[in-house]
Residue, then its C-alpha position, 0 to 999 in steps of 0.5 A: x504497401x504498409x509503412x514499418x511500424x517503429x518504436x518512435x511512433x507511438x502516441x506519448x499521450x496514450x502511453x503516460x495516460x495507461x502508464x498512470x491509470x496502472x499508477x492509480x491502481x497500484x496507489x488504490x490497491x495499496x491504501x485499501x491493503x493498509x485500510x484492511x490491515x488496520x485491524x491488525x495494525x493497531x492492536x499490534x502497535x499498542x502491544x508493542x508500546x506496552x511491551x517496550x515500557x515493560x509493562x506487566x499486570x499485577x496480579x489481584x491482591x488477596 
């Protein structure tokens, strides 16, 4: 007859072994979403600068 299975029997090393491959693929997942972003970020960044120092463009002298 088989033995009942437990919570306390499981393999710790298996557990922390998935536990931090699905950490590392969280971690990748979200530094390639901030890479793709940049794109988008520093321009954003940049008028956002220009925007707080009230910067305006004059317009060309005639």
């Amino acid at each position: 007859m088989k033995d009942k299975e437990y919570f306390w029997n499981v393999d710790l090393r298996i557990v922390l072994r998935q536990w931090w491959q699905d950490v590392s693929a969280f971690v990748l997942a979200l530094v390639l979403f901030l890479a793709m972003s940049l794109p988008v970020v520093i321009p954003t960044l940049i008028l956002w600068y220009l925007f707080s120092i009230d910067f305006k463009v004059a317009p060309p002298a005639p």
